[in-house]
MIDOSE-1310 file (N, C-alpha, C; in nm, 2 decimals, decimal comma, always signed):
residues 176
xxxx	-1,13/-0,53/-0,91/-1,28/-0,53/-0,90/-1,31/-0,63/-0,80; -1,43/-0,57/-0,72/-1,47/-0,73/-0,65/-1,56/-0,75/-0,63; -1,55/-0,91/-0,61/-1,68/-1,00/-0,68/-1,70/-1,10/-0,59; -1,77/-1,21/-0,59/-1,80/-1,32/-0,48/-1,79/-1,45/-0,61
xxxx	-1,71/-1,53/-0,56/-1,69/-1,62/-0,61/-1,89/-1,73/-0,58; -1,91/-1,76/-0,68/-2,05/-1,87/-0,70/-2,04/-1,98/-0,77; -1,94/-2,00/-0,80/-1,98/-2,14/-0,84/-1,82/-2,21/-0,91; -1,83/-2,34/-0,89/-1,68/-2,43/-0,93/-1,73/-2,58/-0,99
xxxx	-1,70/-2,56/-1,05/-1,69/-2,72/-1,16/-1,53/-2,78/-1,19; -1,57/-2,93/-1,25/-1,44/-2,99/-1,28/-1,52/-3,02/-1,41; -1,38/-3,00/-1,51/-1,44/-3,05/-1,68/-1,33/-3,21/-1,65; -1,41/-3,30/-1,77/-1,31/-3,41/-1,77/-1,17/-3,42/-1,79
xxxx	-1,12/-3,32/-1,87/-1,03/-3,31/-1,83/-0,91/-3,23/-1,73; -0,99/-3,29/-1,65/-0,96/-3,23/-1,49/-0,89/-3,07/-1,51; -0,96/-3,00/-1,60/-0,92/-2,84/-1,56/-1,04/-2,76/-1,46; -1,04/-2,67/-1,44/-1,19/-2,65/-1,35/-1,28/-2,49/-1,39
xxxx	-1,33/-2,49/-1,39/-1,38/-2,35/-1,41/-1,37/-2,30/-1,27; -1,40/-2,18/-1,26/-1,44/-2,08/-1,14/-1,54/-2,00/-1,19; -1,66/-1,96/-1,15/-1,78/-1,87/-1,16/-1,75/-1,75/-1,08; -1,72/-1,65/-1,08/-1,71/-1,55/-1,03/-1,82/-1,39/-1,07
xxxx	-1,92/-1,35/-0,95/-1,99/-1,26/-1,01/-1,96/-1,11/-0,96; -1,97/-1,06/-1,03/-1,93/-0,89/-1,05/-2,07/-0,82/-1,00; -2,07/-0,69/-0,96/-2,16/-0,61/-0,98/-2,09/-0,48/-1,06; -1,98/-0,52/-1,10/-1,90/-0,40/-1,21/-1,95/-0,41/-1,37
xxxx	-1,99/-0,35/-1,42/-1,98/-0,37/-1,59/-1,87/-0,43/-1,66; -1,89/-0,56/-1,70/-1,70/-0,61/-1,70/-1,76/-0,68/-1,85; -1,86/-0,68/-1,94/-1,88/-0,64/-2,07/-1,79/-0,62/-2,17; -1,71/-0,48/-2,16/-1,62/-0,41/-2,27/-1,49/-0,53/-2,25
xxxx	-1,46/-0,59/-2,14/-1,32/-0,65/-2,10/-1,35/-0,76/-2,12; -1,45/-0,80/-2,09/-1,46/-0,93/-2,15/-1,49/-0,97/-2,29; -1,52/-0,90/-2,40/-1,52/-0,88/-2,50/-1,37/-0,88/-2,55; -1,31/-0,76/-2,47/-1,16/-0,78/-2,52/-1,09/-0,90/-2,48
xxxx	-1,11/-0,96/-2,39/-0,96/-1,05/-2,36/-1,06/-1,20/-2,41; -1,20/-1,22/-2,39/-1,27/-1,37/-2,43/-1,13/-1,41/-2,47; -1,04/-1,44/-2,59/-0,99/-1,53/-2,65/-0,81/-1,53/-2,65; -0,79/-1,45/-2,52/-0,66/-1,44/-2,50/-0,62/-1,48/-2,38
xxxx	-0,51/-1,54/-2,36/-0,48/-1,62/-2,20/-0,47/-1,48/-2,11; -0,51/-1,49/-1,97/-0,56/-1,38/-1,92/-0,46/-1,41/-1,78; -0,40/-1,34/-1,66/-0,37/-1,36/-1,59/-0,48/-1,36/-1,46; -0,50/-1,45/-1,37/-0,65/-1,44/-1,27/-0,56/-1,41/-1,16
xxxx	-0,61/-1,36/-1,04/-0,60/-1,35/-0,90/-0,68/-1,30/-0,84; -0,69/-1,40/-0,73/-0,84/-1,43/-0,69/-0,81/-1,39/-0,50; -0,85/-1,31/-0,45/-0,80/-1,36/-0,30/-0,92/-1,27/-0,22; -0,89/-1,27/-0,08/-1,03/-1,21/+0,00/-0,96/-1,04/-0,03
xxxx	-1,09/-1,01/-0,05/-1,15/-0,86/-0,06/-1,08/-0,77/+0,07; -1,03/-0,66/+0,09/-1,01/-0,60/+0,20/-1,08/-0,49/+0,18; -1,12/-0,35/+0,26/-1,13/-0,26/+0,26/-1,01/-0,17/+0,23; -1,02/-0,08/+0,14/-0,86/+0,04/+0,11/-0,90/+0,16/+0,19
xxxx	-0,84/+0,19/+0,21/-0,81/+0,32/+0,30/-0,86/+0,41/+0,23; -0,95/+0,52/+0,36/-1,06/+0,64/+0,24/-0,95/+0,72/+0,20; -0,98/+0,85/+0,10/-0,96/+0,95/+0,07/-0,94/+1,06/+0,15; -1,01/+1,05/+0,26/-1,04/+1,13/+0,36/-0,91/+1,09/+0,47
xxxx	-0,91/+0,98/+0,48/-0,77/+0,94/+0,55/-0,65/+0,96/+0,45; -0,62/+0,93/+0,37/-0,54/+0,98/+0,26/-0,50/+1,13/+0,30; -0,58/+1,20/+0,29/-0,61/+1,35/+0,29/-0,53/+1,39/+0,44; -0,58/+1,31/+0,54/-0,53/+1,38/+0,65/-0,39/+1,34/+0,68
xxxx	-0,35/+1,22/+0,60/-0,24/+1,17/+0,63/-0,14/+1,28/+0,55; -0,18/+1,33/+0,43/-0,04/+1,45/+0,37/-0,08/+1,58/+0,42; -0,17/+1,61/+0,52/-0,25/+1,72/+0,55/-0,12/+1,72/+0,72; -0,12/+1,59/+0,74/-0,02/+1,60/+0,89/+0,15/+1,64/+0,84
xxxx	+0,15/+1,52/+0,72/+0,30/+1,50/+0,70/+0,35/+1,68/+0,63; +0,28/+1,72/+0,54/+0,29/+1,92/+0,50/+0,33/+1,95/+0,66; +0,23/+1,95/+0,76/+0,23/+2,05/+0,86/+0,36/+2,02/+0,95; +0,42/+1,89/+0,96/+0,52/+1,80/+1,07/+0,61/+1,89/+0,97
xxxx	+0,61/+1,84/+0,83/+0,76/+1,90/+0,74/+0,76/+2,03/+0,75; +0,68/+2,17/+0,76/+0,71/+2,27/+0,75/+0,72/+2,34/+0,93; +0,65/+2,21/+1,00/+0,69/+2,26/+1,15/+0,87/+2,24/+1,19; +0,91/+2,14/+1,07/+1,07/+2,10/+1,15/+1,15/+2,23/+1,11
xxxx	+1,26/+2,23/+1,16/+1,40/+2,38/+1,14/+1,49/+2,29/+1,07; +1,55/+2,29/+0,93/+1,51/+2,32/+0,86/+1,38/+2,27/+0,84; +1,29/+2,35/+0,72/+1,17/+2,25/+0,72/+1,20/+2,15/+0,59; +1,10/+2,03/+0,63/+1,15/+1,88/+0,55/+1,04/+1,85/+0,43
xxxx	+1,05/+1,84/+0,34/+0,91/+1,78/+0,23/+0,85/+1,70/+0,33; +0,74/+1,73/+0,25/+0,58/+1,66/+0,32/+0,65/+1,48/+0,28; +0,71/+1,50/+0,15/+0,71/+1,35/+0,06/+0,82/+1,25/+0,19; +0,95/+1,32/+0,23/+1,01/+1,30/+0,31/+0,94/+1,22/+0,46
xxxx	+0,87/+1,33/+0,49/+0,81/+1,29/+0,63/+0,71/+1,20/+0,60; +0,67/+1,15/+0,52/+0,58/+1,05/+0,47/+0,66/+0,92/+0,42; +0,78/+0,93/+0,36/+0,89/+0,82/+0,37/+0,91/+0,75/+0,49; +0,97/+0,85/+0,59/+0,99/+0,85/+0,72/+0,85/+0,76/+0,79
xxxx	+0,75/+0,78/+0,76/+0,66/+0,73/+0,83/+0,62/+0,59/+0,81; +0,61/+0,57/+0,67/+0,59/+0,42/+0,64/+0,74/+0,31/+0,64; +0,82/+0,41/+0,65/+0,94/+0,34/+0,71/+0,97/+0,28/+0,87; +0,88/+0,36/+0,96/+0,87/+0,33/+1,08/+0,74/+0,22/+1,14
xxxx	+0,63/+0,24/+1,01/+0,51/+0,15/+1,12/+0,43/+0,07/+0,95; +0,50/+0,13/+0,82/+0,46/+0,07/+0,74/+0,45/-0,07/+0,68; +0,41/-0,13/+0,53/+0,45/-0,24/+0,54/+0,58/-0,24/+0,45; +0,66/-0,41/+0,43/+0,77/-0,42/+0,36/+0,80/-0,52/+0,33
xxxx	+0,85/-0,56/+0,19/+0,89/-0,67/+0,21/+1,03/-0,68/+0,22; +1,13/-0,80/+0,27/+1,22/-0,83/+0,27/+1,30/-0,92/+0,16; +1,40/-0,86/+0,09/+1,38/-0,95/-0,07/+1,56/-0,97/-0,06; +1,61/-1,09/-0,11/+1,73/-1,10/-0,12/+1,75/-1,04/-0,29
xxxx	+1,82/-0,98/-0,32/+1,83/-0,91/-0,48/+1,97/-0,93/-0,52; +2,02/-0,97/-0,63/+2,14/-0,95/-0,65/+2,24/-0,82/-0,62; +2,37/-0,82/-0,64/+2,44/-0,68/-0,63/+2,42/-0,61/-0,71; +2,44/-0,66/-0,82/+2,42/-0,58/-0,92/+2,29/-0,51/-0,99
xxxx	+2,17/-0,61/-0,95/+2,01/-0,55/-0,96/+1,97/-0,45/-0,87; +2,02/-0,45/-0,75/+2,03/-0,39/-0,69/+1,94/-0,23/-0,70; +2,03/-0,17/-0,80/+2,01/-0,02/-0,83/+1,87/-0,01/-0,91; +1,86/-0,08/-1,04/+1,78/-0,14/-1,14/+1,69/-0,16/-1,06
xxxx	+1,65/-0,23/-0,96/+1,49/-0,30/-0,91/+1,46/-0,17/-0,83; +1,53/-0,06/-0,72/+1,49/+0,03/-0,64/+1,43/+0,11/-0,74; +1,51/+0,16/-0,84/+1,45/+0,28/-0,95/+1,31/+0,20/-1,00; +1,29/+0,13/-1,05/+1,18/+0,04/-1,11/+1,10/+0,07/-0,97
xxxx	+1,11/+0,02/-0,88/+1,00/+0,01/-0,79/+0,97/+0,14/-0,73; +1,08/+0,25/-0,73/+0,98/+0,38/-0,73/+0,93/+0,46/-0,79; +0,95/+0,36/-0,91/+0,82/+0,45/-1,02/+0,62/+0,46/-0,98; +0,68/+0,34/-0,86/+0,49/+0,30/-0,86/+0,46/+0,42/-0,76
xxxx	+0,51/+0,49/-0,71/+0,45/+0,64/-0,65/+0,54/+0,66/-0,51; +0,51/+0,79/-0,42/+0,61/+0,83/-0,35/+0,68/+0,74/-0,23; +0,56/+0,68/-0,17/+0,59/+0,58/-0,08/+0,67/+0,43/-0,15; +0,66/+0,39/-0,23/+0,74/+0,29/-0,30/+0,87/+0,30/-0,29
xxxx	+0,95/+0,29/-0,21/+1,08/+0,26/-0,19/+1,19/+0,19/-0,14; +1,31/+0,17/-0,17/+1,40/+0,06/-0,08/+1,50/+0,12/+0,00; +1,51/-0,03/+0,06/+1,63/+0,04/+0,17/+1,73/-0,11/+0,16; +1,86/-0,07/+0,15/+1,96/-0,20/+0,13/+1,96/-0,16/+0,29
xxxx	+1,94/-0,34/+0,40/+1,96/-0,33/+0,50/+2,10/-0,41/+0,50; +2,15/-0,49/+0,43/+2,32/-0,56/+0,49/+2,34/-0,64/+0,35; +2,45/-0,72/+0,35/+2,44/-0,87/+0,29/+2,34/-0,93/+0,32; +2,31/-1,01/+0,23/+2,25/-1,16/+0,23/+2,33/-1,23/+0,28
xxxx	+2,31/-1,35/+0,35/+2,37/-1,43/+0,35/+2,39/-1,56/+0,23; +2,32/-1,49/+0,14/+2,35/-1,53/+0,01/+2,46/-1,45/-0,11; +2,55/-1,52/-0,13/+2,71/-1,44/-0,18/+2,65/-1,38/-0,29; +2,69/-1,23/-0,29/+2,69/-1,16/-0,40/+2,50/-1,13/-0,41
xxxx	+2,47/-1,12/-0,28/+2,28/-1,07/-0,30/+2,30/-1,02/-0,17; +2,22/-0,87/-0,18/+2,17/-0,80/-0,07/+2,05/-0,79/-0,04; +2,06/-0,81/+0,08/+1,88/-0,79/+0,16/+1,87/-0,66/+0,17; +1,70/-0,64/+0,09/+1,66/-0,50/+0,03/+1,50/-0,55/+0,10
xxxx	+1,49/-0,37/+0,21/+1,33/-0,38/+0,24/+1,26/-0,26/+0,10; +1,22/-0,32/+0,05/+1,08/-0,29/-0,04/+0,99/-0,24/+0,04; +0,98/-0,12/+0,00/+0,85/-0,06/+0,12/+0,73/-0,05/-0,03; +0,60/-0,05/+0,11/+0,45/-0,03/+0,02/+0,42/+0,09/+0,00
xxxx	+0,39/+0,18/-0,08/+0,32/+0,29/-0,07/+0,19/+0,28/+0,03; +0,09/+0,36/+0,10/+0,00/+0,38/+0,15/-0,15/+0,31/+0,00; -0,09/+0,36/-0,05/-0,22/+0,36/-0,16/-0,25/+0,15/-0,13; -0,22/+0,11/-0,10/-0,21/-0,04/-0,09/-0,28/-0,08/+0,02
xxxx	-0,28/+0,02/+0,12/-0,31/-0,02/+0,24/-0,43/-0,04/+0,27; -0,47/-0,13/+0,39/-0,64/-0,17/+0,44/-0,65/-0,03/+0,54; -0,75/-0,06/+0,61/-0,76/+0,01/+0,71/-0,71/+0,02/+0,83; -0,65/-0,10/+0,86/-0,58/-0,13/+1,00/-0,42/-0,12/+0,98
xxxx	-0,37/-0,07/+0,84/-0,24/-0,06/+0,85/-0,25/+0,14/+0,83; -0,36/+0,15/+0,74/-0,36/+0,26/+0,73/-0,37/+0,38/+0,89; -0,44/+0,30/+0,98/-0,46/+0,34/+1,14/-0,37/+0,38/+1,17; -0,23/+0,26/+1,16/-0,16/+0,26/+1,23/-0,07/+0,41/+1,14
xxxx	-0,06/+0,39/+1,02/+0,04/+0,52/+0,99/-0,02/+0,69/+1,02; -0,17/+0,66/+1,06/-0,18/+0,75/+1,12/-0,17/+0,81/+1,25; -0,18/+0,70/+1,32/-0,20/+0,73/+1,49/-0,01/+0,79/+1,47; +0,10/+0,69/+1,40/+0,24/+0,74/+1,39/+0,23/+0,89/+1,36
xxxx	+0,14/+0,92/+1,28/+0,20/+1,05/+1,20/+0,10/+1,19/+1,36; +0,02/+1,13/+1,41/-0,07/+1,22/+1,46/-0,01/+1,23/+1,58; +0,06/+1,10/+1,64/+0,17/+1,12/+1,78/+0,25/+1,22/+1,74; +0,34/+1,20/+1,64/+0,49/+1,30/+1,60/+0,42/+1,43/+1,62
xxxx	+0,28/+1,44/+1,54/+0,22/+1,63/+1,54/+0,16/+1,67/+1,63; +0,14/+1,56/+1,77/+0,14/+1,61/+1,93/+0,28/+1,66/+2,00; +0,34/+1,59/+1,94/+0,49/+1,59/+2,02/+0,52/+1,69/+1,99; +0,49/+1,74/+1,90/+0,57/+1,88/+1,81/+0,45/+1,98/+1,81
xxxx	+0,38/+1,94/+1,93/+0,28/+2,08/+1,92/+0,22/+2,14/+1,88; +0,18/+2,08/+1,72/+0,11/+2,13/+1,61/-0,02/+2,04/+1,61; -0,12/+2,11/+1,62/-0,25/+2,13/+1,64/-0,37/+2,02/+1,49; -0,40/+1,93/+1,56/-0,42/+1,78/+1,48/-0,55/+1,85/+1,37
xxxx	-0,52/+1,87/+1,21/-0,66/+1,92/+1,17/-0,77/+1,81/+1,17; -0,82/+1,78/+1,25/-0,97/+1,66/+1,27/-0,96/+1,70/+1,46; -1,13/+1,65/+1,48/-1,13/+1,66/+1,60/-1,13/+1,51/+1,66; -1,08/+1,50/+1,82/-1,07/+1,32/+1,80/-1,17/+1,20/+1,73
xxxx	-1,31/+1,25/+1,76/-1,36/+1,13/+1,68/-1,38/+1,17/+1,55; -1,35/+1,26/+1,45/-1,30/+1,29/+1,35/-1,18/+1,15/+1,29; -1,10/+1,19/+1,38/-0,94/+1,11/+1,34/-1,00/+0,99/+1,39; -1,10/+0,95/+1,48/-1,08/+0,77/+1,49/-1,22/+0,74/+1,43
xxxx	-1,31/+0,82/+1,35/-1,38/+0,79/+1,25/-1,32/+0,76/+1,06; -1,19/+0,84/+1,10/-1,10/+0,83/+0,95/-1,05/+0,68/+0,97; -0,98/+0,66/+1,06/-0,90/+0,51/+1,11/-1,02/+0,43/+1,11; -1,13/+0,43/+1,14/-1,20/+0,31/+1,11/-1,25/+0,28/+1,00
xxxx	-1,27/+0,39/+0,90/-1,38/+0,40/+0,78/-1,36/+0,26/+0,75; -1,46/+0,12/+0,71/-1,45/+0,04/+0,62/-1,40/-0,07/+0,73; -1,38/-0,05/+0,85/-1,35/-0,16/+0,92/-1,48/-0,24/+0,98; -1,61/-0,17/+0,96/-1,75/-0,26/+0,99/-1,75/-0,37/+0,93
């Protein structure tokens, strides 16, 4: 949810409040949790990526997958893409968690996935990139997996469904 932080106090004993105001209905939840330790995270607001760019991004990765010989899942060519201009993180994991943390992390949706790049240089831990799904994304990373996915379906000849300021009205939505 998001909100604008208004106001900060210190109690005597130096704990502090934070004032934070909503324009969401947040009533029913605060009713629920009032009297239970709560986890907070507080950080700057970004813009998420529309629907409509969502939309054209599996609307390209269908058309690239069923343009290739054999043809490839949309899900695939959408792997492929946030693998090349997506984000990641880089995590040293044990050997043995290894398998355990990739399965776990691609339950959060299609884009969620790992890639063991080598050893660590920590004994007995491998450096694992953790990729983001799209659904995470701002607008400026979302741009970029598009302009990726909209070059590959020039290259390949297949005909872009948006007309250009279509496609660089999608890539901007939310960047005013």
């Amino acid at each position: 949810m998001d909100g604008r932080l208004t106001g900060f106090s210190l109690n005597r004993d130096g704990s502090q409040n934070v004032t934070v105001t909503v324009a969401d209905d947040f009533a029913a939840t605060y009713d629920k949790l009032k009297d239970v330790p709560v986890a907070v995270e507080i950080k700057k607001a970004t813009k998420k990526r529309s629907r409509d760019a969502n939309a054209m991004c599996w609307a390209l990765c269908s058309d690239i997958g069923g343009a290739l010989r054999p043809p490839v899942p949309k899900e695939e060519v959408y792997r492929k893409a946030i693998r090349e201009v997506g984000e990641y993180e880089p995590l040293p994991i044990k050997d043995a968690a290894v398998d355990t943390f990739s399965s776990r992390w691609a339950t959060k949706g299609v884009g969620w996935f790992t890639e063991v790049i080598d050893d660590s240089k920590l004994p007995g831990y491998k450096l694992v990139f953790a990729y983001y799904g799209s659904s995470t994304y701002d607008t400026a990373t979302m741009s970029r997996l598009l302009d990726y996915l909209v070059d590959d379906a020039r290259q390949m000849g297949i005909p872009i469904p948006a007309t250009k300021e279509q496609e660089e009205a999608l890539k901007a939505w939310g960047a005013r």
